[in-house]
N, C-alpha and C positions, 0 to 999 in steps of 0.2 A: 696189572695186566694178566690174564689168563695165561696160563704156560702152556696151555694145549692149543693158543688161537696161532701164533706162530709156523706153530709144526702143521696145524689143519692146511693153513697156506701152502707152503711147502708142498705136503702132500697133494695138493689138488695140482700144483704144478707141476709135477712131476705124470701125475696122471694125464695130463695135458700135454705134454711129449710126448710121454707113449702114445697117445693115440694121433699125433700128427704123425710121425715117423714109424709106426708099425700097425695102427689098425687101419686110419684113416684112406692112405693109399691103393690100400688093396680093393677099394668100392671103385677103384676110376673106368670101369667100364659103363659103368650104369651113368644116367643124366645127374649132375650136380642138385638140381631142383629138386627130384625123386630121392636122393640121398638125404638130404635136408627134411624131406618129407618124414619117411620113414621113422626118421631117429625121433622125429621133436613127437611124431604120431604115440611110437612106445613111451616115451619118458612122461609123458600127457594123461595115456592110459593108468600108468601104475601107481602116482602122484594125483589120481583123482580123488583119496580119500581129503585129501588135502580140500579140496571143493568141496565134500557135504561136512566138513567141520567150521568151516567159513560162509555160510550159506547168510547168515546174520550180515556179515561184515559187507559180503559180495553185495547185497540188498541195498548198501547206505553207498554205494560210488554212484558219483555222478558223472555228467559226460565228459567232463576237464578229467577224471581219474581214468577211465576209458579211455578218452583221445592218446593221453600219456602213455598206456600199456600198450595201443594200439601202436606208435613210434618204435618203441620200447620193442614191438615183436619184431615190426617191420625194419631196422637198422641190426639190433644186434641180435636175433633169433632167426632171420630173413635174410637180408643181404651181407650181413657181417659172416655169418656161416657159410653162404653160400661161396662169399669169398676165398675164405681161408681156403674152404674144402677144394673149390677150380684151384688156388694156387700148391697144396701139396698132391692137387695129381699128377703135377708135370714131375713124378718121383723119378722119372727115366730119365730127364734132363737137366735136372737144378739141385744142388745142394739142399734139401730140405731144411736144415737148421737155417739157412739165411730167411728161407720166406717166416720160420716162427720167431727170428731174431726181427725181422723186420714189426711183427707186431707188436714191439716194445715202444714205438711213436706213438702209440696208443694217449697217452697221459698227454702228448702235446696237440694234440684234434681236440681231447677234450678239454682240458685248459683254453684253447684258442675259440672253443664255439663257445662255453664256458660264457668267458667274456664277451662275446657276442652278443648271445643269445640272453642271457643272464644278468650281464651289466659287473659279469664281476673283475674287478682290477687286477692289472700283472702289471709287476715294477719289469722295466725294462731291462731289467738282465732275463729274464724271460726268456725272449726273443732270442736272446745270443745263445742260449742251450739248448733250445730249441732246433735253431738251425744247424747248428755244430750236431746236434743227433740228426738229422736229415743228412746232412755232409758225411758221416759215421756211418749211417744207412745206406748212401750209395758206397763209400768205397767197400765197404763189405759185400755189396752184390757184385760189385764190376769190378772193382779193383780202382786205377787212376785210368782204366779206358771210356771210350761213349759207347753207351750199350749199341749193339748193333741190331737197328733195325731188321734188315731186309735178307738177312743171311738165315732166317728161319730157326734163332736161337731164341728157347722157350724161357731163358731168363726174366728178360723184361715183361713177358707176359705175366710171368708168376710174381716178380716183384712189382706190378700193376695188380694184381689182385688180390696180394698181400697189403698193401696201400690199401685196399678198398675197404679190405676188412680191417683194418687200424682204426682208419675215418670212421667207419659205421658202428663200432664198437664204443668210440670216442662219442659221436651224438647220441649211440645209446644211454652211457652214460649220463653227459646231459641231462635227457629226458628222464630217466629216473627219480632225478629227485624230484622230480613232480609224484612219477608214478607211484613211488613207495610212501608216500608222505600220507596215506591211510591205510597201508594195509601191513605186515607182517613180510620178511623173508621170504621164507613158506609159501607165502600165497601170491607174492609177489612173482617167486620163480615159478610158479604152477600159472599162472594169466599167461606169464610170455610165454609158456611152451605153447601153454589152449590157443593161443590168439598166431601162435609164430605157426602151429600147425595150420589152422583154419585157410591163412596164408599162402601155404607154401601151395596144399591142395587147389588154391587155385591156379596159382603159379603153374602148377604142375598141369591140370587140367587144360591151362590157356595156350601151354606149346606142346600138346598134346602127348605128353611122354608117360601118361598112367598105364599105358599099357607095358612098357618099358619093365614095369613090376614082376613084369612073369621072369626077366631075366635073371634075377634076383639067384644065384645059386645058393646051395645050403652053407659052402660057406661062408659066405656074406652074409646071410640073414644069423649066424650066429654071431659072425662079427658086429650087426646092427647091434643084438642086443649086448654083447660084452662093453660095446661102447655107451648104450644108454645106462647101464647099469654101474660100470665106472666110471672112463672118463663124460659120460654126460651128465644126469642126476646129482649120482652121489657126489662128486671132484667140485659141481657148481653148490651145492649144499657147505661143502667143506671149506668153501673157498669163504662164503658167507658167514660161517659161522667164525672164522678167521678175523672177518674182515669185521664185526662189530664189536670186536677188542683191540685189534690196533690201528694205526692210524692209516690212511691212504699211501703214503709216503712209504711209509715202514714194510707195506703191502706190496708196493711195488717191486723196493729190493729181494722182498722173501720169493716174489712172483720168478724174478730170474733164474729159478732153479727151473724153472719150463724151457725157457731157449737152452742150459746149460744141459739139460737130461735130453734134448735135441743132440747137438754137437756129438755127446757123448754116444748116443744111438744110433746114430748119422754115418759116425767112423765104422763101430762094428756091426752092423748089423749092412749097412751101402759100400762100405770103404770107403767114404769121403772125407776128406777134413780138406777146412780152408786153407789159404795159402798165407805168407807171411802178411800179405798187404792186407788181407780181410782183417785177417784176425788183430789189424790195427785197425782195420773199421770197425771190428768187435768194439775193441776197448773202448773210443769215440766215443759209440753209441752209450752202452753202457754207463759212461759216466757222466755223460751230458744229461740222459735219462735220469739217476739220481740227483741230478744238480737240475731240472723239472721237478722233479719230484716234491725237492725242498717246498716250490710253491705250491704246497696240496691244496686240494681242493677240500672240501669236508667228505669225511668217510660215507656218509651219506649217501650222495653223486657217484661212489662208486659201482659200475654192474658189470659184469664179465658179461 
C-alpha cells in the first residue's frame, strides 16, 4: 500500500471540516443554488486543462457513460451539495459537527441502493448496524427526546438536510461505478463539476436568483475561491488519490478525521460541544459505521 494514500485521506478530511465549520457558513446569506453555482462554476474553469488532454477519451463515451455522469452531477455535485450546504447554514442554531457527523450514514444508502439497484448481496448483519447507526444518528442530534416540530427549532431542519445529502452522496456513489468504468479520476472529477455546473445554472436560472450574484461581497467571493481551491478541487483530488490505494473500508475510518476536525472546530472557534448523551450517539454512530463498513463495497463505487 502506498504510505502517502493514507495521509492524502486524512488530509482531504480534515480540509472538509474546515470548510463546513469555518468557510462554508459564512456564504448563508446568498441562495444555496447560487452558492453551489459559483463554487462547481470556478473548480470547472481551472480543471479544464483536464478536457483538452482527454479530448480522445471524451470522443469514445457513449450515452450509458453520459446518463452515468449526468446522475453522478445530479445527486452528488447537485443536490448532495446543495444539501449539506442548506444544513451547515443553520450555524446560529445547531451544533455543526452533528449535521457533518450525520454524513457518516453515507456508506449505509450506499450499500442499501447498492443492493437494490445493483443486485449486490448484504448478509443480514448488515441491517443490524445499519440501524443501530441511524439509532446513533438520532440520539446524537436529539438526545433520548422527539425532535420538536412546531417550536420553530432549526434542528430537524438541518438534520433533514443532512439525511439528504447522505442519501444523495450514497446513489452517487452507486452511479459511479458505471461512470468511471471509462474514464480516468481526473476526468471523472472534471465531468461532474462540467455537468454539476451546467445544472446548477439552471437550477439557479429556474428560481430566478442569478441576480442574487451581485450580492456576492468581496469577502465571499474570496472565500468562493479559497474553497474551490482547497477544500473543493484539491481535498476531492486527494481524497482520490487516497482512495485507489486503499480499501473502501479503510477509507472510511481514515474519513473520520472530517467529523473529528468538526467537533474540534465547533468547540473553539462556536463554543459548542455536545452533551453526554450525544456524545453516546457519537460513539454508536461511529462504530456501527465501521461495523458497515466491514461489508465494503469495491473501492471502485466509491465517489465523495
Amino acid at each position: 500500500m502506498n504510505k502517502f494514500a493514507p495521509l492524502a485521506i486524512i488530509s482531504a478530511a480534515i480540509l472538509w471540516g474546515v470548510d463546513g465549520i469555518i468557510l462554508r457558513p459564512s456564504l448563508y446569506t446568498l441562495p444555496v443554488a447560487l452558492v453551489v453555482l459559483i463554487e462547481s462554476a470556478i473548480v470547472t474553469v481551472y480543471l479544464s486543462p483536464i478536457l483538452f488532454k482527454n479530448t480522445n477519451v471524451i470522443k469514445k463515451l457513449g450515452l450509458t457513460d453520459w446518463l452515468a455522469f449526468a446522475g453522478v452531477a445530479l445527486f452528488g455535485g447537485a443536490l448532495g451539495i446543495m444539501g449539506i450546504t442548506k444544513a451547515l447554514f443553520y450555524v446560529n442554531y445547531v451544533n455543526l459537527s452533528i449535521v457533518i457527523l450525520i454524513q457518516k450514514l453515507q456508506p449505509v444508502f450506499a450499500l442499501t441502493l447498492a443492493a437494490i439497484m445493483l443486485k449486490e448481496r448484504l448478509p443480514g448483519k448488515f441491517f443490524f448496524w445499519a440501524a443501530l447507526a441511524i439509532t446513533g444518528a438520532y440520539v446524537m442530534t436529539f438526545g433520548f427526546h422527539f425532535p420538536s416540530i412546531d417550536s420553530g427549532d432549526k434542528t430537524l431542519a438541518a438534520a433533514f438536510y443532512a439525511l439528504l445529502a447522505a442519501f444523495s452522496f450514497g446513489f452517487s456513489t452507486v452511479l459511479s461505478k458505471r461512470a468511471l468504468r471509462n474514464v480516468s479520476f481526473e476526468l471523472g472529477t472534471y465531468l461532474r463539476y462540467l455537468i454539476s455546473s451546467v445544472l446548477m445554472l439552471l437550477i439557479v436560472l429556474g428560481f430566478g436568483e442569478f441576480n442574487a450574484i451581485s450580492n456576492v461581497t468581496t469577502t465571499q467571493f474570496l472565500i468562493f475561491l479559497l474553497i474551490a481551491f482547497t477544500t473543493g478541487g484539491p481535498a476531492i483530488f486527494l481524497y482520490y488519490y487516497g482512495l485507489k490505494n486503499v480499501t473502501a473500508s479503510s477509507s472510511t475510518i481514515l474519513e473520520l478525521a472530517f467529523p473529528l476536525t468538526a467537533i474540534i472546530l465547533e468547540y473553539f472557534i462556536h463554543g459548542k460541544m455536545l452533551s453526554i448523551v450525544q456524545w453516546l450517539g457519537v460513539v454508536i454512530l461511529i462504530f456501527s459505521i465501521t461495523k458497515v463498513s466491514g461489508f465494503s463495497y469495491s473501492k471502485q463505487t466509491e465517489n465523495k
